[in-house]
C-alpha positions as CSV (number, residue, x, y, z in Angstrom):
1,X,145.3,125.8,73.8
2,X,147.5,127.8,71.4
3,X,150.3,130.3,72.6
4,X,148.3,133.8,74.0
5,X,148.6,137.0,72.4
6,X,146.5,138.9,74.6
7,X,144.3,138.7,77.6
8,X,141.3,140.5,78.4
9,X,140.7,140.6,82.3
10,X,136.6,141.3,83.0
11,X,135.8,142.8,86.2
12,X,134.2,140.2,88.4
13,X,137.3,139.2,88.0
14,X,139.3,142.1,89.7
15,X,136.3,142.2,92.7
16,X,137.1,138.6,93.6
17,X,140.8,139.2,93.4
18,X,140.5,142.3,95.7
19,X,137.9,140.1,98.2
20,X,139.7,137.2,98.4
21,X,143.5,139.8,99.2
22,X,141.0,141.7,102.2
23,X,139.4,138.6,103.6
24,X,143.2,136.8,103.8
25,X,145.8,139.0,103.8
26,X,145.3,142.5,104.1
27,X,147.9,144.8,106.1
28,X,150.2,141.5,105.4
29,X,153.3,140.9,103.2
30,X,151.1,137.7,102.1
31,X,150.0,137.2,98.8
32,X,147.0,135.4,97.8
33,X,146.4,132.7,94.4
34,X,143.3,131.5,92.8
35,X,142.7,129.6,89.1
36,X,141.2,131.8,86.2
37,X,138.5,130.6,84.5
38,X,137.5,131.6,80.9
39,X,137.3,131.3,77.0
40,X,140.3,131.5,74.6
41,X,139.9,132.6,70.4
42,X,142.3,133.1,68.1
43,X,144.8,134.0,70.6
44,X,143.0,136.2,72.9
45,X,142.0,135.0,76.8
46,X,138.9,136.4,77.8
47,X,139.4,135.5,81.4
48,X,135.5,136.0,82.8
49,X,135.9,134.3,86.1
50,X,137.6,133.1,89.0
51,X,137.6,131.6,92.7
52,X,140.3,131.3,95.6
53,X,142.3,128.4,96.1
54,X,144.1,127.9,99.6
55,X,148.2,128.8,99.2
56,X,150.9,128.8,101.4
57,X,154.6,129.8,101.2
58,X,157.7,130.3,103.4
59,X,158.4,133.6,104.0
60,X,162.2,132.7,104.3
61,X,162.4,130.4,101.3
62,X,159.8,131.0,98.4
63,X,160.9,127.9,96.7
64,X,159.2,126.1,99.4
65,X,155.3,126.2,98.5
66,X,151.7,124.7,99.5
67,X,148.5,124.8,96.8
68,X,145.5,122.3,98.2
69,X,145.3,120.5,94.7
70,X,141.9,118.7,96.0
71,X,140.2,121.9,96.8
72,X,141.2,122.7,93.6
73,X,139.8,120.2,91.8
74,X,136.5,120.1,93.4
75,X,135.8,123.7,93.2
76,X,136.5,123.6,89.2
77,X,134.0,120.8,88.8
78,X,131.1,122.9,90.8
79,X,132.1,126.2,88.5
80,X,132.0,123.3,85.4
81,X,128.5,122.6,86.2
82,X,127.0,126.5,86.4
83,X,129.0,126.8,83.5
84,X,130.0,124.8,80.8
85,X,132.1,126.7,78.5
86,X,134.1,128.5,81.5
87,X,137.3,126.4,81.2
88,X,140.6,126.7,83.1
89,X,142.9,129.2,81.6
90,X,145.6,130.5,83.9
91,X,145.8,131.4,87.7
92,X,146.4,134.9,89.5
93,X,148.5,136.2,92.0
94,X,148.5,139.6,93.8
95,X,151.9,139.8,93.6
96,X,152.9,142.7,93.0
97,X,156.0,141.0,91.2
98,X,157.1,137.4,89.9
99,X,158.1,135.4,92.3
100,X,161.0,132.1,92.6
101,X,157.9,129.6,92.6
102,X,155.8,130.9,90.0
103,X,157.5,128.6,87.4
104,X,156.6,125.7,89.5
105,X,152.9,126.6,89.9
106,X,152.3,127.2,86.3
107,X,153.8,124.0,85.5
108,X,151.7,122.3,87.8
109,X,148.8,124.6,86.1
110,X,149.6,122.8,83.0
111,X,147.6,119.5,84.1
112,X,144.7,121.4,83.8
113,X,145.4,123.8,80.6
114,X,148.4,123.6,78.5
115,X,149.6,126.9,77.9
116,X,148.3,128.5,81.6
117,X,148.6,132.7,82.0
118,X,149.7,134.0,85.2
119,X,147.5,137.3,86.1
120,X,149.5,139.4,88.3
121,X,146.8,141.8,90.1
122,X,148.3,145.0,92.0
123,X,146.0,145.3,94.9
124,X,147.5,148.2,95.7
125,X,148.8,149.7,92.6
126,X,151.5,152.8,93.2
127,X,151.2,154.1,90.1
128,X,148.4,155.3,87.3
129,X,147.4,152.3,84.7
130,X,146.3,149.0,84.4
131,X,146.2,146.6,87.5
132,X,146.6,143.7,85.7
133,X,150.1,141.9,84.0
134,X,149.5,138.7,82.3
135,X,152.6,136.1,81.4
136,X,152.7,132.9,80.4
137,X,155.6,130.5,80.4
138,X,158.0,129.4,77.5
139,X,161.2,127.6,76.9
140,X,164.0,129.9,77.0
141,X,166.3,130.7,73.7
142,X,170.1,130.4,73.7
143,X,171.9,133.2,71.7
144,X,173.2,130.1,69.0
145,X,169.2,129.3,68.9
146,X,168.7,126.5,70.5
147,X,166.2,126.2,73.5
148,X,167.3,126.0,77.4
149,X,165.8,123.5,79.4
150,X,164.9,126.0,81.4
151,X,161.4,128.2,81.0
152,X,160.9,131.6,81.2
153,X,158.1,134.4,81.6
154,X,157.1,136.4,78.5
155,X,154.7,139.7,78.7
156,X,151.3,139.7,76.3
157,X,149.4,142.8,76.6
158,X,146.8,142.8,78.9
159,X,143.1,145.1,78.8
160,X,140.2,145.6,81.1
161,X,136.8,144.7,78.7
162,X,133.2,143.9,80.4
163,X,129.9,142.8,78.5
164,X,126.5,144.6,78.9
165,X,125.4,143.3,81.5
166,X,128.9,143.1,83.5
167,X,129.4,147.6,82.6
168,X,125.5,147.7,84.5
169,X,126.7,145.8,87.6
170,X,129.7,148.0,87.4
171,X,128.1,151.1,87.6
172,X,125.5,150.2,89.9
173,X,128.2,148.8,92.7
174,X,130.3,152.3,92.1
175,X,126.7,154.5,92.0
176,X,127.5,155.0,96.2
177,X,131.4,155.7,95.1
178,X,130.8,158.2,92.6
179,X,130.4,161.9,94.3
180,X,127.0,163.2,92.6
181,X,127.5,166.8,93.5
182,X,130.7,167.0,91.5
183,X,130.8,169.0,88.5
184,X,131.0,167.6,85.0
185,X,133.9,170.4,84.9
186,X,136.0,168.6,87.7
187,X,135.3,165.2,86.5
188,X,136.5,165.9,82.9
189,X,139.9,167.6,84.7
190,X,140.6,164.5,86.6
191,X,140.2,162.4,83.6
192,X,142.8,164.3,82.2
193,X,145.1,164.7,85.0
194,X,144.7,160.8,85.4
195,X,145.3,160.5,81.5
196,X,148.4,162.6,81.5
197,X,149.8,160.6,84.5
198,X,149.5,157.5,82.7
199,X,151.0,159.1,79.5
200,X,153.8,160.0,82.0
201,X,154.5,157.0,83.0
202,X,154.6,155.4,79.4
203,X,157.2,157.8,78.3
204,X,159.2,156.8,81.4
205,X,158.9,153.2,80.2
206,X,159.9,154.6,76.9
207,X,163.0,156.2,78.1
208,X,164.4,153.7,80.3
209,X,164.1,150.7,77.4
210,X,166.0,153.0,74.9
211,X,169.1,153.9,77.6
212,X,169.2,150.0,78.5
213,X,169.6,149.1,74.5
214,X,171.8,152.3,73.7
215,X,173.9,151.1,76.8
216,X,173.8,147.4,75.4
217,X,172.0,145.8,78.9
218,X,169.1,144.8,76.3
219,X,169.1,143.1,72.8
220,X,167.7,145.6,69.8
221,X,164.2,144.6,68.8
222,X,163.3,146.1,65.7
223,X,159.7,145.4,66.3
224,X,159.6,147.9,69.1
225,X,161.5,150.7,67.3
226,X,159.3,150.5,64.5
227,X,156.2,150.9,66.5
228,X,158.1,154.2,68.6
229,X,159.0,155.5,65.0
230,X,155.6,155.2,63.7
231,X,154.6,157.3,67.3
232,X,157.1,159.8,66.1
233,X,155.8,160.1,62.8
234,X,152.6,160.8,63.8
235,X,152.9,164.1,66.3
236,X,152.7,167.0,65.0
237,X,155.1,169.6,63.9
238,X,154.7,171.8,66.3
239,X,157.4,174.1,64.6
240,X,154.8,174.8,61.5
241,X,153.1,178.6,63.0
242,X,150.2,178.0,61.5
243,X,149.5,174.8,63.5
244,X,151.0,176.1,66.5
245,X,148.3,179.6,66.1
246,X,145.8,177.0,65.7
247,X,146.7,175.4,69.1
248,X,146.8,178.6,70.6
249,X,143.7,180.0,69.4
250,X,141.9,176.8,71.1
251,X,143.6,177.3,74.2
252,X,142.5,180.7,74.8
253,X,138.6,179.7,74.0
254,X,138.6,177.2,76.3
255,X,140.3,179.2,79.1
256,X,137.6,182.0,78.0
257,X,135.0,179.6,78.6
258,X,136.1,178.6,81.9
259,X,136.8,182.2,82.9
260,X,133.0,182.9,82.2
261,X,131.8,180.2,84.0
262,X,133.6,181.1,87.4
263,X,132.4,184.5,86.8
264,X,129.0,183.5,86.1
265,X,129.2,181.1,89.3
266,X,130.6,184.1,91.4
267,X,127.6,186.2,90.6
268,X,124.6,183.6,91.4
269,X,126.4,183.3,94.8
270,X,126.4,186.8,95.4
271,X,122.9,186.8,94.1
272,X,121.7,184.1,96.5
273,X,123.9,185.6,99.7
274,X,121.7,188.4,99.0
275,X,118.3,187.0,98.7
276,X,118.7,184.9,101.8
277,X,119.5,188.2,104.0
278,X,116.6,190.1,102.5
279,X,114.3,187.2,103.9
280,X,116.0,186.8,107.2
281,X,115.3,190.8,107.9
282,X,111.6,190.2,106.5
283,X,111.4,187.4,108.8
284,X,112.9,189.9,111.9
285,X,110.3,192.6,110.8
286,X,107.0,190.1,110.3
287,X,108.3,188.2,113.6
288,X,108.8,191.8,115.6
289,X,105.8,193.4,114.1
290,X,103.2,189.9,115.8
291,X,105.1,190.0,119.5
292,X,103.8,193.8,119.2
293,X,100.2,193.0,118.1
294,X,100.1,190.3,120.9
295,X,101.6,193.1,123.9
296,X,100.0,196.0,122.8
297,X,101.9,199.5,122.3
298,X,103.2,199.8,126.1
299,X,103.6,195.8,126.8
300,X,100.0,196.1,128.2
301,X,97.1,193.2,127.5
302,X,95.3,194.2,124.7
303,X,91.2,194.4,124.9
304,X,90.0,191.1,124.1
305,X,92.7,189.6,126.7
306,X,91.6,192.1,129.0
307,X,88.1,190.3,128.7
308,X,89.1,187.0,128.6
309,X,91.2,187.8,131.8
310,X,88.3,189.5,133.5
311,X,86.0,186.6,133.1
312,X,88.6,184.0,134.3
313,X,88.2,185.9,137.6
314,X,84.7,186.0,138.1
315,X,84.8,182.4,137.6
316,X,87.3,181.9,139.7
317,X,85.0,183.8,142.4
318,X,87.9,186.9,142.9
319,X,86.1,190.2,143.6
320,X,82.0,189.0,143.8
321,X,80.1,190.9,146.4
322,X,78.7,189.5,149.1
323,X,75.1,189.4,151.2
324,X,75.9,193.0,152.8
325,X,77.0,194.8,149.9
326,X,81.1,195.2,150.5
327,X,83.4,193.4,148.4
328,X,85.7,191.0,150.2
329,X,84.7,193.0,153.5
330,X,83.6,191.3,156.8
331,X,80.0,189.5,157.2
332,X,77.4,190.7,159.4
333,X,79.1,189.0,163.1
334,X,81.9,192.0,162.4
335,X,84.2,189.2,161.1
């Protein structure tokens, strides 16, 4: 396999990263490792796939190191026959930074592949961006050009990409996630508060390369200066009035906008506060006006339960006369 220039990290890969840290290691200082499976073209590592591999390390000394090579093996060969053209291309760790023995395992990785990535996955990432640093091991370059026998880590950029069928699973697994009663309004604002957060965080990056170079810690590479000048190039001159009229004249819409909309929101609250007293009283009133249909005007029975009561007496035998003419008086003995 030739030397990577990119990779692109798929998301079945990221769920079985995450699975494999929560089943294994979770609330731990622990980190877990597994082999990446996927394709490689014209430099780029489409890295589709992925499984767990048993690891072990010394907590005191991380040059001492366990990976079940068997397990390995026979896991790879399963995977081989699902799918075919899934071949090894690299292995992950969670990390979340490069470790003493990482050299060793990718040059044990290189049985199996020979120019093996190592995916670094931030379970728990601290700050906004990707969650994913890829490397992959090369011999190191003295300063009169010749190489070291030693190897050394070097950075490709790294992107999150998903086929069809991989963006549906996606959104079906996050459909319980997502908040359905949240505007478009406040999802639009957290896209760009997570946006500018990660824009932050570039210029940051930005800043502290250029003080390490001015301060000579790091070597000049023109490569990088040229692509920061061409940024710089492209702003615009926010000095020119014209432009920066234009900027405020689109500002001031879209706060209009939003102004109207709170106001508009304000009023079909106030409108529907207002409806739903109007029905309670009409409620009260229809509710009040049946309890007095049922008593009467003074809390008396009204007619027809007057009869109904009347007859439930006479069949209950209260009040009938008897052989001598009283009612409920003594019989004929004087009793």
């Amino acid at each position: 396999m030739p030397v990577p220039e990119s990779a692109v990290v798929h998301p079945l890969v990221l769920l079985s990263v995450v699975d494999h840290y929560n089943r294994v290691a979770r609330d731990t200082k622990k980190r877990v490792v597994g082999l990446l499976l996927g394709e490689h073209s014209k430099g780029r590592v489409d890295i589709t796939n992925s499984f767990a591999v048993p690891y072990e390390e010394d907590d005191r000394d991380n040059s001492i190191w366990f990976l079940d090579h068997s397990y390995l093996e026979s896991m790879f060969q399963m995977f081989k026959k699902v799918n075919a053209r899934e071949k090894v291309v690299g292995w992950y760790s969670t990390g979340p930074r490069l470790r003493e023995a990482d050299l060793d395992i990718t040059e044990l990785m290189t049985n199996y592949c020979d120019t093996p990535l190592l995916v670094i996955c931030e379970v728990q990432p601290k700050e906004m961006g990707l969650p994913t640093t890829a490397y992959y091991a090369t011999d190191a370059i003295r300063e009169d050009g010749t190489q070291k026998s030693q190897k050394v880590f070097v950075n490709i950029p790294t992107e999150i990409g998903a086929t069809e069928a991989e963006e549906i699973g996606v959104e079906h697994l996050l459909r319980d996630v997502k908040d359905a009663t949240v505007s478009t309004l406040a999802a639009e604002v957290s896209t760009l508060a997570a946006g500018l957060s990660g824009l932050k965080s570039r210029l940051l990056q930005i800043q502290e390369y250029l003080s390490l170079v001015i301060g000579g810690k790091l070597p000049v590479n023109h490569d990088i200066l040229y692509q920061l000048q061409d940024v710089f190039n492209l702003l615009p001159n926010l000095g020119i009035e014209e432009l920066a009229r234009s900027f405020a004249v689109q500002s001031n819409d879209m706060m209009l906008a939003i102004y109207l909309a709170s106001l508009t929101r304000s009023v079909l609250a106030l409108h529907n506060l207002i409806d739903n007293k109007e029905q309670r009283v009409w409620r009260e009133k229809e509710a009040s006006k049946a309890a007095k249909e049922v008593k009467g005007p003074k809390g008396e029975l009204s007619s027809a339960d007057k009869k109904d009561d009347s007859s439930k007496k006479a069949e209950a035998g209260e009040g009938a006369p008897h052989s001598n003419g009283n009612v409920d008086g003594p019989d004929s003995n004087g009793k």
